[in-house]
PATORPA-897802 format. One line per field, with one value per residue (C-alpha): x, y, z; chain. Coordinates in steps of 0.001 Angstrom, whole numbers, plus 500000, padded with zeros to 6 digits. Example, Ala and Ser with C-alpha at 12.3 -4.5 7.8 and 13.67 -1.06 7.14 Angstrom:
residues 2
east (512300,513670)
north (495500,498940)
up (507800,507140)
c (A,A)
//
This chain:
residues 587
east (500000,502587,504817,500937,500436,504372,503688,500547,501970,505363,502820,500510,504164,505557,501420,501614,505399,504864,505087,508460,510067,512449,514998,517343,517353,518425,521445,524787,526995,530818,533823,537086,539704,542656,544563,545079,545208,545055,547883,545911,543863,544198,541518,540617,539437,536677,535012,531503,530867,526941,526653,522916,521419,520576,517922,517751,518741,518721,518251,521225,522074,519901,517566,515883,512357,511744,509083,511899,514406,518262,520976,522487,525024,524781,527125,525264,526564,529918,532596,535446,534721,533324,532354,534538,533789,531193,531751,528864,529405,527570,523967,523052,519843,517758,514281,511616,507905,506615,508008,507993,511448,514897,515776,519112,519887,522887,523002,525700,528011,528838,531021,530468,534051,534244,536851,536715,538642,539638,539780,543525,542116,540868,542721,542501,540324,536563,533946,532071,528227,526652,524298,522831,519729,518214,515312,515901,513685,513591,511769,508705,508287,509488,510375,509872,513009,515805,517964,521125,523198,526719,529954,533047,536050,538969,541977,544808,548194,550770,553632,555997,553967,553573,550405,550046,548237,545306,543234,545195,543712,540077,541235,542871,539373,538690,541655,541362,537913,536185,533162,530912,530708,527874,526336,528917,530740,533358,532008,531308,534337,536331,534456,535588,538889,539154,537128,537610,540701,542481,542017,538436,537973,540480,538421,535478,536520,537903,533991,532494,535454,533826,530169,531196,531577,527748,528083,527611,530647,532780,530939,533705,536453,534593,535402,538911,539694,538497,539738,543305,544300,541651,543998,547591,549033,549987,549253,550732,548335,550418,551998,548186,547180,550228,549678,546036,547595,550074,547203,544615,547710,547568,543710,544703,547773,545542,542434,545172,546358,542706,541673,544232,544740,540937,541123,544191,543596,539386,538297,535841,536635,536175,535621,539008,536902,534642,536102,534485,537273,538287,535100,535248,538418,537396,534339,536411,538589,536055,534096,537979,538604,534672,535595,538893,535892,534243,537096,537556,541167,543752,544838,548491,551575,554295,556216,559735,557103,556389,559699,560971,557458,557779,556219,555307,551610,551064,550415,553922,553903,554330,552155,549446,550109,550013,546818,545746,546326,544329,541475,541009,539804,536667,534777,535437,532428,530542,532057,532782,529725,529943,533741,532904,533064,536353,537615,536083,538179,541647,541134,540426,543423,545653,548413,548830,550142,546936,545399,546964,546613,542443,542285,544302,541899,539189,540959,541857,538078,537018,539419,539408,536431,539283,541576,539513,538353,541632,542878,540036,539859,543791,543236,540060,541374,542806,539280,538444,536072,535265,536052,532318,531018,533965,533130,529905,531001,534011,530800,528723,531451,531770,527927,528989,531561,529925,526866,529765,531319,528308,527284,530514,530433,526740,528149,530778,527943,524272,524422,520902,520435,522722,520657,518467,521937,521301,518016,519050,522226,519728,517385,519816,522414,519436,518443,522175,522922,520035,519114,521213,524927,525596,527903,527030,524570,525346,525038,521352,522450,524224,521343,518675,520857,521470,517810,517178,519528,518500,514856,515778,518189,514971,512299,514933,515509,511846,511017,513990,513174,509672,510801,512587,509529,507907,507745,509350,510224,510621,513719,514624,518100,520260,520639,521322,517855,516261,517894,517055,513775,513265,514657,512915,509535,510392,510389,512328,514753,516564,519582,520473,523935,524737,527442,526795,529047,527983,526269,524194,523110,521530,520163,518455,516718,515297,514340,513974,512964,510003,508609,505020,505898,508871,507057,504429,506897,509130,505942,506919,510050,511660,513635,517051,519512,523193,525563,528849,529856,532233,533825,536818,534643,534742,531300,531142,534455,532534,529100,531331,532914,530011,527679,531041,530381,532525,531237,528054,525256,524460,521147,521311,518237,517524,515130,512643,515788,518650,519816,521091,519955,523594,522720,520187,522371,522000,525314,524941,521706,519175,516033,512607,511420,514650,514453,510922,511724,514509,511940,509825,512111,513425,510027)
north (500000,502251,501607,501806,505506,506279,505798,508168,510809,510451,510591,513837,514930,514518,516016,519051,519804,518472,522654,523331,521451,518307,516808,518073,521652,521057,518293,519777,517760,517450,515487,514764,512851,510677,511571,514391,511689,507575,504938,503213,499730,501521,502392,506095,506626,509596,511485,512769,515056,515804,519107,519009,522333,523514,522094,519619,515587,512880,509220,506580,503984,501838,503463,502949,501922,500115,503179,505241,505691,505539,507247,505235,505712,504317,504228,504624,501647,502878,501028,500226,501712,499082,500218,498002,499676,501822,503047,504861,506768,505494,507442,509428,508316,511331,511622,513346,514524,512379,509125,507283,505941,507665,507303,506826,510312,512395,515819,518702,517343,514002,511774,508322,506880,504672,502960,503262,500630,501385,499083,498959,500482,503697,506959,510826,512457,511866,512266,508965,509330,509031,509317,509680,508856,510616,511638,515062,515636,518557,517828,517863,517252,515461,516607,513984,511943,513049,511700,513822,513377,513369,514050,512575,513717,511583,511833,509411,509394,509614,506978,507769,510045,510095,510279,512878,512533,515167,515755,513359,514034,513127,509910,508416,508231,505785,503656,504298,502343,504811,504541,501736,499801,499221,496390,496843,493986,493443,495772,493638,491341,495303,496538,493515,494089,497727,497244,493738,492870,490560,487543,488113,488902,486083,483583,484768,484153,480794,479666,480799,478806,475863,477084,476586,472088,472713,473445,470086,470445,469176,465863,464527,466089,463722,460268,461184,461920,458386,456932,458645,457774,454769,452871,453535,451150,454009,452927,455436,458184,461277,460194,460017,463346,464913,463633,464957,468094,467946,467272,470236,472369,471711,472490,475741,476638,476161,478553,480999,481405,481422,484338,486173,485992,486989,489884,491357,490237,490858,487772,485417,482956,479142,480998,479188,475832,477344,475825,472237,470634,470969,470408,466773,466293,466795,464309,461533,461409,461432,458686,456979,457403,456009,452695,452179,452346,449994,447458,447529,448247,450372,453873,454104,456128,454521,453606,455304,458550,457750,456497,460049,461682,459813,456487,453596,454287,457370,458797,459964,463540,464916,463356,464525,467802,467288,465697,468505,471106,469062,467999,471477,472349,470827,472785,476522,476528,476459,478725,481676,483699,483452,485076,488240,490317,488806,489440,493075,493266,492503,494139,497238,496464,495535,493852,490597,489503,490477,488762,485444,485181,485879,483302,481028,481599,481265,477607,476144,476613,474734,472065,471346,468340,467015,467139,465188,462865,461866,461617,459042,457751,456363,454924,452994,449893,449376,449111,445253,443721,447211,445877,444461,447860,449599,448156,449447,452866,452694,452286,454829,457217,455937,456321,460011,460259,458792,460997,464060,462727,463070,466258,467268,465855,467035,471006,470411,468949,469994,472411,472691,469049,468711,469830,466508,464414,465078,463248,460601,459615,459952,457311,455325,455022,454943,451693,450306,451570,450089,446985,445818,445885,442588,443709,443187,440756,438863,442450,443283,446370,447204,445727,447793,450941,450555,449660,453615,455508,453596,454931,458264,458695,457387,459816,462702,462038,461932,464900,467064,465723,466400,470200,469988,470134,472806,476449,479190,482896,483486,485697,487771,487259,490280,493027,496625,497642,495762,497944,500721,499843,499606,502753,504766,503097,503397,499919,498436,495812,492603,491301,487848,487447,483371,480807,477337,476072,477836,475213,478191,479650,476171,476397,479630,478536,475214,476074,479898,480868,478147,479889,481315,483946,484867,484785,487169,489757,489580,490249,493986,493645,493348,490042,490279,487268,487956,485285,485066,481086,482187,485271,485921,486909,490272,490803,489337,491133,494906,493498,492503,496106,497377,496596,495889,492073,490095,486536,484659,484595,487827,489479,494147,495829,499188,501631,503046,505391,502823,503571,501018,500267,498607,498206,495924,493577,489629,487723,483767,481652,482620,480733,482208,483620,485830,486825,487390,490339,491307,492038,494081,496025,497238,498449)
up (500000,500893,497776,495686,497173,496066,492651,493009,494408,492220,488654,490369,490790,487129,485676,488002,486881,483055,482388,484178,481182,481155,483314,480867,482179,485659,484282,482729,481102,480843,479277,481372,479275,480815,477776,474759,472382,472353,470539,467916,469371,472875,474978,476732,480272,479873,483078,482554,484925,486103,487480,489018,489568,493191,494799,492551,492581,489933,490594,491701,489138,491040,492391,495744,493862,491107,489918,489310,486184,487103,485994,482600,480381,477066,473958,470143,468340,466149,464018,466077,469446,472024,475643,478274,481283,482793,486841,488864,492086,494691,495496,499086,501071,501131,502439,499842,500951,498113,499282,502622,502241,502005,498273,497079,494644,493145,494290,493334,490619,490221,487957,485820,484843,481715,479276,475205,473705,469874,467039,465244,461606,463980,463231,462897,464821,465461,468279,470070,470236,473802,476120,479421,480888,484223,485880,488049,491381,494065,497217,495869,492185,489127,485989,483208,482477,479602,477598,477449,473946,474657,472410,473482,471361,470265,468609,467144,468034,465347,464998,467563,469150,472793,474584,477339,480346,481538,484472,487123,489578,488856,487506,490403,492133,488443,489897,493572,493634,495015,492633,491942,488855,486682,484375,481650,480777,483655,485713,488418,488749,487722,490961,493481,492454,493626,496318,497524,496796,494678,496633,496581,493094,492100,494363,492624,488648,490898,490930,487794,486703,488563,487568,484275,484093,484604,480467,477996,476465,479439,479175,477125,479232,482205,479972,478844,482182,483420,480376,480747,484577,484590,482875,484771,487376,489629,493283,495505,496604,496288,492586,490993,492750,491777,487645,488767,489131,486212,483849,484781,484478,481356,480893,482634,480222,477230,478526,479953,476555,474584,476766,476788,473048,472172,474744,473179,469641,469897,468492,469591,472698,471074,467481,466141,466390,463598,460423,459931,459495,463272,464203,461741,463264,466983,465911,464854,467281,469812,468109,468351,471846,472203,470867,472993,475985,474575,474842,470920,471167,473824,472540,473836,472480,470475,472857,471217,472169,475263,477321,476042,477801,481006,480975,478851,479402,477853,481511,482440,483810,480104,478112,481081,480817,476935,477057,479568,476420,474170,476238,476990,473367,473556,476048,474056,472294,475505,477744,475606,476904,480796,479939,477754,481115,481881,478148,478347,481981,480297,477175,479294,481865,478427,481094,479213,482501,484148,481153,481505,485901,485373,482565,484838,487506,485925,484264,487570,488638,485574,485853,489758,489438,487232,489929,492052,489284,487684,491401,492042,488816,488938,492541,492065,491467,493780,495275,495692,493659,491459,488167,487195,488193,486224,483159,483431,483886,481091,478979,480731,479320,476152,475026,476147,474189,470875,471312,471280,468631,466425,467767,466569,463409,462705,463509,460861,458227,459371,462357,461847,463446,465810,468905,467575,468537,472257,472496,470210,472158,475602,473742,472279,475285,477756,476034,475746,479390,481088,479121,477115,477886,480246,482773,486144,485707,489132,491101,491809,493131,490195,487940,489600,488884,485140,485119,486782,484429,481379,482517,483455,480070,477889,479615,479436,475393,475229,476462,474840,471612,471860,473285,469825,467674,469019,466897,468404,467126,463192,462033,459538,458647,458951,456513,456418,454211,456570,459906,457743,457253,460945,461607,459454,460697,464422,464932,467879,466913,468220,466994,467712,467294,466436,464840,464390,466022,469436,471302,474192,470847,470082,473800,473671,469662,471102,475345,475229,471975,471486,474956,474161,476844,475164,471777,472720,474334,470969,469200,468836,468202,464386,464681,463108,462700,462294,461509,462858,461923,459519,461947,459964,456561,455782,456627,460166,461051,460464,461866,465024,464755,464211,467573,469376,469117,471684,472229,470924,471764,472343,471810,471308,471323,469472,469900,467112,466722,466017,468805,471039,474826,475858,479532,477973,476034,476886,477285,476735,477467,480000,480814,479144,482509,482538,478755,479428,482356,480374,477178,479375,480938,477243,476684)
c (A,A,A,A,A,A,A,A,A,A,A,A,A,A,A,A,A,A,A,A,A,A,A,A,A,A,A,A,A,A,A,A,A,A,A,A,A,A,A,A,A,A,A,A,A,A,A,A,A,A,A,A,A,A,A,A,A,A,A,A,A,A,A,A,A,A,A,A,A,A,A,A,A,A,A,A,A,A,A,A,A,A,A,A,A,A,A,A,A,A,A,A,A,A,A,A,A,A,A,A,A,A,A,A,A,A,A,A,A,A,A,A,A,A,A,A,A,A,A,A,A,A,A,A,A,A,A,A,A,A,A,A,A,A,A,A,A,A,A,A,A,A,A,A,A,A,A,A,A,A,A,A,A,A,A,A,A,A,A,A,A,A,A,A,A,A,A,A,A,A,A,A,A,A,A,A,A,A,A,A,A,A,A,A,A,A,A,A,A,A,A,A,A,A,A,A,A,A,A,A,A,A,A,A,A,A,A,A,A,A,A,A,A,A,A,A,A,A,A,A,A,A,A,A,A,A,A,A,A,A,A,A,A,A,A,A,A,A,A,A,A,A,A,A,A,A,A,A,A,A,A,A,A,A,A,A,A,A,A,A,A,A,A,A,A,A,A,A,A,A,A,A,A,A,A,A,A,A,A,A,A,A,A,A,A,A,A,A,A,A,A,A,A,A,A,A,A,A,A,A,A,A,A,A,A,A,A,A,A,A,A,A,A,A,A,A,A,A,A,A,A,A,A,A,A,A,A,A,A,A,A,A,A,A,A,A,A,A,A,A,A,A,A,A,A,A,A,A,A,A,A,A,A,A,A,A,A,A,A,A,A,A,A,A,A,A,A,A,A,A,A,A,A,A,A,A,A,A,A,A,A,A,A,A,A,A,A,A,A,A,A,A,A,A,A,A,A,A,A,A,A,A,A,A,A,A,A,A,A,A,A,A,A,A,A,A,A,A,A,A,A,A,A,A,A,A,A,A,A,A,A,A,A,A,A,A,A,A,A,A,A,A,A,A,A,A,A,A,A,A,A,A,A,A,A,A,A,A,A,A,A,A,A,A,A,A,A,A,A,A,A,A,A,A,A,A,A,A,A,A,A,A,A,A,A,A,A,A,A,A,A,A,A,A,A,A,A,A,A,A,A,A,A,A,A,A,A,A,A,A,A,A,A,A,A,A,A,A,A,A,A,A,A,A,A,A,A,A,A,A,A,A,A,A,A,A,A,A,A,A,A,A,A,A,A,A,A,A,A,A,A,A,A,A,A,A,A,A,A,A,A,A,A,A,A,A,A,A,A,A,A,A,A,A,A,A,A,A,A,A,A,A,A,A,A,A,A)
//
């Protein structure tokens, strides 16, 4: 009731002030940069300053209700200028006569901090379109809200050239962490580093690292792992943990080196897996290392190979932390999206050194159940008696491994059906698993639970492949007549920004897209599909440029305008409830 007679008194407020004109009047604007001029591909630190009038306030960032419009920054979408950063001081509780509770407000001047990374082919001299959103208040009225245009100049170092530094002093408070940081892309793991700490903030990327073996793709990184220290005759405790160790070293070396490289070099994190003949060649040697767990045949190293790599079981400390590198591979197309923050974090940072101890974080989190696993894995047998159950679970991994194999394979030949591969191999295995495959027989226990998961794997494949068939939201594909044509209408738009070979991309077509929910909100919207399988073409290189593109999926939404809302930008796959809220708070 209380919030209900807020909202009254806040809309009499906003009718019986409509004449006093817009928030616009009481809000001045200006530009504080951390440098005359920038090196080309480097990034600028810019200060806008908000100097409020007297007597006058303007919402927090996040403001105390959700009635009320926050401050925003947003950047108009421009070839080779991407946002990386956006900072917002924090607000003041103030009590106003039209509201019960203190509201958090900006009073007197105030400052946003944000970084402007370039693109390499950026030179001369140019200005970068912005703007600012806000909604000013005294204690008794509202004016409506404003959107204030910004300008923010530029200009391109020559060769040689060195770039001077300006207005110290209001930048240290950017690096001093005495602001807070917004929704931008690595804003929020940015902000625990200047004000928690670096053992906080490194403990943090530590367990979206571990979040992230909650993806599909590290299903096959599970079965190599069992299949790779499974096999060894290691018996002493500390030797298997240690190779543990060795080998998700190795996971970590290869992720440290595919973020930093896509940070600094602004390409797409897994993207190098696009060409179909990796993606054939990933398949098949899946589909290989499949059979060896069916009992087919043993993969080993020749063994003039493998007494030079430590052992004559392929699982000498060497060929570990080899197979750590190359196991590593086959998650990237799943994890690129939850790491676009940490990619926008180093690129703004761009400390290579930085770079690589995030990544490494963030690689030791998704490799530590393979610490444990390969640690357990090399010491079960010396379990009694585990061998009938063993072989039960060498084949448990190997239906996983055939049904990546062909997922694989069916994103190097038809993408479009490789979401179908999921439910198939659920069917399929669930049948093998729980019914058919012998081992075990004398175990009831054992019997009873292959009877469960063959169940459970057949209902699940059932149900995803009947999800499958359902219509979800049509698309237009991507063109510039067609943006145009939006524009010029003053029809909102969303972009859906795909590859093929992006497996949350397939996620959010087949669970959130098919939502009727989700349908209906979209309704309004002019669907555009842009796609980036083929990211090195000419044309998916300037789209990328273009909307500042780093990481699929990703979903941009542009007013009747063209103008873009970026605090409104989706990141990866979210469920259709989220999508849904996120839909209605764009309009």
């Amino acid at each position: 009731m209380t919030r209900f007679f807020s909202i009254i008194l806040l809309i009499a407020a906003l009718a019986v002030n409509s004449r006093a004109g817009s928030s616009a009047d009481v809000v001045r604007p200006e530009i504080k940069l951390s440098t005359a001029k920038i090196a080309s591909g480097g990034s600028k630190k810019v200060a806008v300053l908000l100097h409020i009038a007297d007597g006058w306030h303007i919402n927090a960032h996040t403001p105390s209700a959700d009635y009320l419009i926050g401050t925003s920054l947003s950047l108009a979408s421009q070839t080779g200028v991407m946002l990386s950063d956006v900072r917002y001081p924090a607000g003041s509780d103030v009590k106003l006569a039209f509201a019960d509770q203190p509201l958090s407000v900006y009073q007197g001047t105030v400052v946003v901090f944000l970084t402007l990374k370039f693109a390499d082919n950026i030179a001369g001299a140019d200005t970068v379109r912005a703007s600012v959103e806000v909604q000013a208040c005294n204690n008794q009225v509202c004016l409506p809200p404003s959107t204030i245009a910004l300008a923010i100049p530029y200009a391109v170092a020559g060769a040689g050239e060195i770039t001077q530094e300006t207005n110290v002093d209001l930048f240290v408070k950017y690096q001093s962490g005495t602001v807070q940081s917004g929704r931008t892309s690595g804003g929020d793991i940015g902000a625990l580093f200047t004000e928690k700490g670096s053992a906080i903030a490194f403990l943090a990327i530590f367990l979206i690292g571990l979040a992230l073996n909650l993806t599909p793709c590290v299903y096959p990184m599970m079965s190599i792992t069992v299949s790779l220290f499974g096999g060894q005759k290691e018996k002493k405790a500390i030797r298997v943990f240690l190779k543990a160790v060795t080998y998700v070293l190795g996971i970590a070396t290869m992720y440290s080196v595919l973020g930093v490289t896509a940070a600094l070099g602004g390409g797409l994190f897994g993207s190098w897996l696009q060409s179909s003949w990796v993606l054939a060649g990933i398949g098949v040697l899946l589909f290989g290392m499949a059979l060896s767990s069916f009992g087919l045949y043993q993969i080993q190293m020749p063994y003039w190979l493998t007494s030079k790599l430590g052992g004559t079981t392929g699982t000498g400390i060497i060929s570990l932390y080899l197979s750590g590198l190359v196991v590593g591979v086959f998650a990237a197309p799943c994890i690129g999206p939850p790491v676009i923050a940490l990619l926008a974090l180093v690129s703004a940072k761009a400390d290579p050194v930085f770079g690589f101890w995030v990544f490494f974080a963030l690689s030791m989190g998704l490799g530590f159940p393979y610490l444990v696993l390969g640690t357990f894995s090399g010491m079960i047998k010396s379990i009694p008696r585990s061998g009938t159950w063993l072989v039960w679970v060498e084949r448990f991994f190997g239906v996983i491994l055939v049904g990546a194999a062909f997922f694989y394979l069916s994103l190097a030949i038809l993408p479009r059906f490789s979401a179908f591969v999921i439910p198939l191999t659920l069917l399929v295995g669930g049948v093998y698993l729980g019914f058919v495959e012998s081992s075990g027989k004398e175990s009831k226990v054992l019997t009873r639970i292959k009877w469960i998961v063959g169940t459970v794997a057949i209902l699940a494949g059932l149900y995803l492949g009947n999800s499958l068939r359902q219509d979800g939201l049509t698309w237009e594909r991507y063109s510039q007549v067609a943006l145009d044509d939006a524009r010029k209408s003053g029809t909102p738009v969303m972009m859906d920004f795909y590859a093929d070979w992006c497996i949350p991309c397939l996620e959010l077509e087949h669970q959130t897209f098919t939502d009727r929910r989700v349908i209906a909100e979209a309704g309004r919207f002019k669907r555009l599909k842009v796609d980036l399988t083929h990211f090195n073409s000419p044309e998916a290189e300037q789209l990328r440029k273009n909307f500042s593109i780093a990481g699929v999926p990703m979903i941009i939404f542009l007013d009747g305008k063209g103008e873009e809302a970026s605090s409104a930008r989706i990141v990866g796959f979210i469920p259709p409830s989220e999508f849904v809220e996120r839909l209605k708070q764009v309009r």
